[in-house]
C-alpha positions in Angstrom: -33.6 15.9 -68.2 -35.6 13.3 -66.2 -34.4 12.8 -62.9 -33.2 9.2 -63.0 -30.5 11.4 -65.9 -29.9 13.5 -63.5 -29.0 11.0 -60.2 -26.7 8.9 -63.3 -24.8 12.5 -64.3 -24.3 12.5 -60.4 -23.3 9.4 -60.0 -20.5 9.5 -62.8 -19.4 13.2 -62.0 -19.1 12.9 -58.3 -16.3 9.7 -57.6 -13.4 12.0 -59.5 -14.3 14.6 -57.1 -14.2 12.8 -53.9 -10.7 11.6 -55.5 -9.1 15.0 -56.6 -9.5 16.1 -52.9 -6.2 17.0 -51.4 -7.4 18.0 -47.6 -9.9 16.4 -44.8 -11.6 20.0 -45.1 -11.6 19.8 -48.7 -13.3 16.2 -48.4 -15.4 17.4 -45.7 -17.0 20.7 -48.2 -17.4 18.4 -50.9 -19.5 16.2 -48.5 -21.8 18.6 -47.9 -22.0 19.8 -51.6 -23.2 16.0 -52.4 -25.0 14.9 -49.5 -25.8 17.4 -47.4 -29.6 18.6 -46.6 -29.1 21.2 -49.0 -27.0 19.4 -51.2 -27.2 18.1 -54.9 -28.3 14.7 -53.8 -31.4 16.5 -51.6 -31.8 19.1 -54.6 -32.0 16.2 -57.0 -34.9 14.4 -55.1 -36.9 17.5 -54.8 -38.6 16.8 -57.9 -39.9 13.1 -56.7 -43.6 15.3 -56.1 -43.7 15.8 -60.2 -43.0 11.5 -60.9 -45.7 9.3 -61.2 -46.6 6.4 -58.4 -45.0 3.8 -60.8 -41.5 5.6 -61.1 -41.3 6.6 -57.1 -39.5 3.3 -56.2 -37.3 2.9 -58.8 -36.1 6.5 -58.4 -35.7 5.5 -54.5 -34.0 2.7 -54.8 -31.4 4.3 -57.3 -31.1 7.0 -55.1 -30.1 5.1 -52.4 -27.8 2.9 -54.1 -25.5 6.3 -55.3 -25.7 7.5 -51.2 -24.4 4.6 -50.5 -21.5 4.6 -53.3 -20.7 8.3 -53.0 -20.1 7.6 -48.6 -18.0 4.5 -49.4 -15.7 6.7 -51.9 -15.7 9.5 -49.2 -14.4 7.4 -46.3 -12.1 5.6 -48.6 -10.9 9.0 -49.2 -10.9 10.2 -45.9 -8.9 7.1 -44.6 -6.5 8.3 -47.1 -6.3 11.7 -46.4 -5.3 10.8 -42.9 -2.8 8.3 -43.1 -1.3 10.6 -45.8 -0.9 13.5 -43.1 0.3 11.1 -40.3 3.5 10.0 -42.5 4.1 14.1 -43.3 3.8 14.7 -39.4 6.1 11.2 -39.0 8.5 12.6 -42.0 8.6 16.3 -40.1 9.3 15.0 -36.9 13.0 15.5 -35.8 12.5 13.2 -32.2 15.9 11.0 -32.5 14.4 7.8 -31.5 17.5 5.4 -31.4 18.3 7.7 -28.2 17.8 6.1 -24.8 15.0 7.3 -23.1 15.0 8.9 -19.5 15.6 6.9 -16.6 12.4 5.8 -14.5 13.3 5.6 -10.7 11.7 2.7 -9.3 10.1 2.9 -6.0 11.8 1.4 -2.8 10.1 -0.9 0.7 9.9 1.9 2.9 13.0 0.8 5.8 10.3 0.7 8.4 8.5 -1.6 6.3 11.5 -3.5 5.1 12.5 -4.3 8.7 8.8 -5.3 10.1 8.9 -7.7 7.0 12.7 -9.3 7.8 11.3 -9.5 11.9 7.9 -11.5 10.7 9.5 -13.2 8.7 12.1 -14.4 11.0 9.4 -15.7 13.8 7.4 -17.1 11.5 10.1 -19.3 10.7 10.3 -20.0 14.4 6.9 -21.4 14.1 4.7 -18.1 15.6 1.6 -17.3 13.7 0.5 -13.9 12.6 -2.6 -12.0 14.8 -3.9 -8.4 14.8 -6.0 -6.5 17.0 -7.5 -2.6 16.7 -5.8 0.2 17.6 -8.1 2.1 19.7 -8.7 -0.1 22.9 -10.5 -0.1 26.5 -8.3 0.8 29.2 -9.1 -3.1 30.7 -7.3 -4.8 27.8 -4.5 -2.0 27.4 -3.7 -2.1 31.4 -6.1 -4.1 33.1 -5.9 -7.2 32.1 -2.0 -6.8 31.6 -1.4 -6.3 35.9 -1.6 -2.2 35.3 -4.4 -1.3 37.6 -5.4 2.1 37.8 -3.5 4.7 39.7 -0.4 2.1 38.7 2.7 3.8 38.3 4.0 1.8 35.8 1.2 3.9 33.6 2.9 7.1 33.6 6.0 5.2 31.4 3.5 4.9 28.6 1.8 8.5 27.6 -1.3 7.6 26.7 -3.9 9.1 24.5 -7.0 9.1 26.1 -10.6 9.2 24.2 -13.8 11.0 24.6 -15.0 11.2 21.3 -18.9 11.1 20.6 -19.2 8.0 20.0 -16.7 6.5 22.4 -17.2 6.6 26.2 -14.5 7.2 28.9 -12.1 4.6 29.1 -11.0 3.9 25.9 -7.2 4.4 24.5 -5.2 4.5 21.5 -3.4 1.4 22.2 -0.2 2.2 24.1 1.7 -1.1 23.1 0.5 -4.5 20.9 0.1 -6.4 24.5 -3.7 -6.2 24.2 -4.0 -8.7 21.4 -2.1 -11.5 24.0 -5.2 -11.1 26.0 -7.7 -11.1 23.2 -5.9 -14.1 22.2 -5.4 -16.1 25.3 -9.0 -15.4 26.2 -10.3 -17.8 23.4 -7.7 -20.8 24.7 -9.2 -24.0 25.3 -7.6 -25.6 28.1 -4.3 -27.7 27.2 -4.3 -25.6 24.1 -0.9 -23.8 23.2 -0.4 -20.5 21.6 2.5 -19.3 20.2 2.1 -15.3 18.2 3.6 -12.3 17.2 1.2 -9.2 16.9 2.5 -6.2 14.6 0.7 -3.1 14.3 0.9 1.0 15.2 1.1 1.7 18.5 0.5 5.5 20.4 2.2 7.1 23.1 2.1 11.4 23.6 5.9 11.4 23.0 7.8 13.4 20.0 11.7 13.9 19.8 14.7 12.7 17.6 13.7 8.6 19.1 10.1 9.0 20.0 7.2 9.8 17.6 3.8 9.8 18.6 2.5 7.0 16.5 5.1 4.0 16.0 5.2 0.3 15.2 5.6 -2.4 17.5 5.8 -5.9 17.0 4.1 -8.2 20.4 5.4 -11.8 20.7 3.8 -14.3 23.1 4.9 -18.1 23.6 2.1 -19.8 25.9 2.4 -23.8 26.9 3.1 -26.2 29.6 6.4 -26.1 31.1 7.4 -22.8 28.8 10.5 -21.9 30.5 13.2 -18.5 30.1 15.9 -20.3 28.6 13.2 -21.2 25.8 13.1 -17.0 26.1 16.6 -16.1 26.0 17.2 -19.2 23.1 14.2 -17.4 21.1 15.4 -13.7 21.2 19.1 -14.6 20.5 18.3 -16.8 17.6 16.1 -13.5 16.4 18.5 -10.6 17.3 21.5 -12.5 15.4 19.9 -13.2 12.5 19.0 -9.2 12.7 22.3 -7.8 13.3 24.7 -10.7 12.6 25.8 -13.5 13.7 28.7 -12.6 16.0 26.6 -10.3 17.8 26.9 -10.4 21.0 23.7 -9.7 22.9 23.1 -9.2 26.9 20.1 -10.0 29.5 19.7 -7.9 32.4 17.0 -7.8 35.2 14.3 -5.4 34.5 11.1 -4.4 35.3 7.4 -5.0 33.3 3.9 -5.3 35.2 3.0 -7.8 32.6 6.1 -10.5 33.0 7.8 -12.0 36.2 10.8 -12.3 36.2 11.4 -9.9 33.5 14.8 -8.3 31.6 15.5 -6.2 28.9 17.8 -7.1 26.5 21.0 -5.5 24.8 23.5 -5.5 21.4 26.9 -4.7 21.6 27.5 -1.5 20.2 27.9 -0.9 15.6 29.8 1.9 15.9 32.5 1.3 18.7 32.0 -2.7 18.9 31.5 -2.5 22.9 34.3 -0.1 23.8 32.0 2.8 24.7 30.8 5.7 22.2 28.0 8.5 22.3 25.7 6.2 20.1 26.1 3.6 23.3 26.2 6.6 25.9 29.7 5.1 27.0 28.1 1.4 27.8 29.3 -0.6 24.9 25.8 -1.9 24.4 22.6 -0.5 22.7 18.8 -1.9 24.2 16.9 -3.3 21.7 13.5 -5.3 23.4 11.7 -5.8 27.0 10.7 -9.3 27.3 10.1 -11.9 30.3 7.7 -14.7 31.8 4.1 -13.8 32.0 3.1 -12.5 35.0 0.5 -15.0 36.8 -1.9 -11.9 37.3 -2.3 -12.0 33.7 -3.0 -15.8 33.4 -5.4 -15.2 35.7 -6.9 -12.1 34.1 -7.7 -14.7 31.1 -9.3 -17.6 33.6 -6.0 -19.4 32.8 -4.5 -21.2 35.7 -0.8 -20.3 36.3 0.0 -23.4 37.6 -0.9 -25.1 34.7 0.6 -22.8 31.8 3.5 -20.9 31.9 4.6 -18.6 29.1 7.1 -15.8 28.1 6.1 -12.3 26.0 8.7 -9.9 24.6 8.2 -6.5 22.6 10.4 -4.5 20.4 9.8 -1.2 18.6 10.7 -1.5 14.9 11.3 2.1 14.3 14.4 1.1 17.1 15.8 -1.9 15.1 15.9 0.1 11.7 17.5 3.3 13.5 20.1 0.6 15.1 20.0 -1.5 12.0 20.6 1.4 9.0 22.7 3.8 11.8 19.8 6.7 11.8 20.0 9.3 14.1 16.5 10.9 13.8 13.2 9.0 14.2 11.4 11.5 12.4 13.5 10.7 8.8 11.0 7.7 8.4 7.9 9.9 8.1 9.4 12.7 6.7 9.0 11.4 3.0 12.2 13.4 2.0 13.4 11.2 -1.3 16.7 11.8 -0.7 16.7 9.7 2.5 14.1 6.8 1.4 16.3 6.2 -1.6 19.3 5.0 0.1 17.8 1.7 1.2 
C-alpha cells in the first residue's frame, strides 16, 4: 500500500475514534496514538526516504492537511468532554443555592477618626483652612518660639520625648503639641495678611494611663488679624463645642494659664452623665474640661517678626482622643488602639 493509501485509511479511520472517546484521558491516549512522535501519523511518514522527489510535496501537503483535521476533531472533542463533566459535577452538587448567603460585616470610621472628621469639618465651615506640619520638631519651634524658654517650668507639663538618633542632633522632639505649625505658618505672613487654621496631627507626650497614651491626636486652631479680639474666641469655641455636644450645652470659661496665649482660659461642658449636679465622671464639679485656648502671647508675635501692636490673634487646642471619650462616654483611652472588634463595632 503506497503511502498516500495509507495517510487516506488514516484519515477515514481516525475522526470515529476521536468521537467514541468517553474521557479527557481517553482523548488524550488516543492523541498520542495519532500524533504523537511515535505515533501513526510519524510512523506513516517514515517511509517519505523510499518516494521519489516528484511525490515528496504532494505527500507533505496531504499530510499536513489530515494533522490539521485530526487536531480540530480532537479539541472539538476535548471541548466536549469538558463541558460534559462540568454539568455531571453541576448535576452532583448538593450546594442549596436559593439560600442566603453569610452575612459580610462591613467595616466602620474608627471613633477617633470619626470625631477628627466632624471637628474639621465643623471649622472649616467657620472659614479655617487645613495645614500640617512633621511630627518630629526642633526644640525652637516646639518651645522656643511658643514663649517656653529653656529651664521653663511650664515644660515639665508636657513629657517630652527627646531625640538623639544618628542622624538627628540634640534638640530635636517628637512634637509635644500641633502649636509648632502656628509658627511655621505665621513665619511666611506678609504684612497686613490674615491667617486663619486649624492644624490636626499625632502629637507625643511620655504619659500612659486610662486618659493619657503616649502618642495622641490633637487638633491646633489659630485665628491671626487686625483687631482679633476674645469675644471673637469665646463666639468661635461655643459655636464649635455645641454643634459637638448639642445645642443646649452649656459650656464655661475660666482663667487659666498657657505660655503661648495672654490672657488665657480653659474651657468647660456641663457634665453627660449627671447634667451639672456633680458625679465621679465630673469629679463632683458639674463640668467636664474639654480645650485650652486664649490670645496669643505678644512673645510669640514677636518670635515670628510680627509686630504685636499691629496683629492680634487667639489659638486654642483640644485633644480628640478627649472629645470622643466625652462624646461616646468611654472610660479607657487605651480602647481606641486596642483594635478589640467588639468595641470598634459599636460606633
Amino acid at each position: 500500500m503506497s503511502i498516500l493509501n495509507t495517510l487516506d485509511t488514516l484519515a477515514d479511520t481516525a475522526p470515529p475514534q476521536i468521537q467514541a472517546t468517553t474521557t479527557l484521558q481517553e482523548l488524550e491516549d488516543l492523541r498520542v496514538q495519532l500524533l504523537g512522535k511515535k505515533g501513526q501519523l510519524t510512523d506513516i511518514l517514515k517511509g517519505m526516504a523510499t518516494v521519489s522527489n516528484e511525490e515528496r510535496p504532494l505527500i507533505g501537503q496531504k499530510a499536513n492537511h489530515i494533522k490539521t483535521q485530526l487536531q480540530d476533531a480532537l479539541d472539538q472533542r476535548k471541548t466536549q468532554l469538558e463541558a460534559a463533566a462540568w454539568e455531571s459535577e453541576l448535576q452532583g452538587d448538593q450546594t442549596d443555592i436559593t439560600l442566603p448567603s453569610r452575612r459580610t460585616r462591613l467595616g466602620k470610621r474608627h471613633p477617633t477618626n470619626q470625631t477628627l472628621q466632624d471637628v474639621i469639618a465643623c471649622f472649616t465651615r467657620l472659614g479655617f483652612s487645613l495645614k500640617e506640619g512633621p511630627d518630629i520638631e526642633t526644640d525652637y519651634y516646639n518651645f522656643e518660639a511658643l514663649n517656653i524658654p529653656e529651664h521653663h517650668p511650664a515644660r515639665a507639663m508636657h513629657d517630652t520625648f527627646y531625640l538623639n538618633t544618628g542622624y538627628l542632633t540634640t534638640g530635636h522632639v517628637l512634637r509635644t503639641h500641633t502649636s509648632p505649625v502656628q509658627i511655621h505658618e505665621m513665619e511666611k505672613l506678609e504684612p497686613g495678611q490674615a491667617l486663619k487654621i486649624i492644624v490636626p496631627g499625632k502629637v507625643y507626650r511620655c504619659d500612659a494611663d486610662v486618659t493619657h497614651s503616649p502618642c495622641f491626636h490633637q487638633v491646633e486652631g489659630l485665628y491671626v488679624d487686625k483687631n482679633v479680639s476674645f469675644a471673637q474666641l469665646k463666639g468661635t469655641l461655643s459655636h464649635f463645642l455645641k454643634e459637638m455636644f448639642g445645642a443646649k450645652r452649656q459650656v464655661r470659661f475660666r482663667p487659666s494659664y498657657f505660655p503661648f496665649t495672654e490672657p488665657s482660659t480653659e474651657v468647660d461642658v456641663a457634665c453627660f452623665k449627671c447634667s451639672g449636679k456633680g458625679c465621679n465622671l465630673c469629679k463632683q464639679t458639674g463640668w467636664l474640661e474639654i480645650l485650652g485656648a486664649g490670645m496669643v502671647n505678644r512673645n510669640v508675635f514677636r518670635s515670628v517678626k510680627l509686630d504685636p501692636d499691629q496683629v492680634t490673634g487667639f489659638a486654642f487646642g483640644l485633644g480628640i482622643e478627649r472629645i470622643a471619650m466625652l462624646r461616646y462616654e468611654i472610660n479607657d483611652i487605651r480602647l481606641f488602639t486596642e483594635n478589640d472588634y467588639r468595641f470598634l463595632e459599636q460606633f
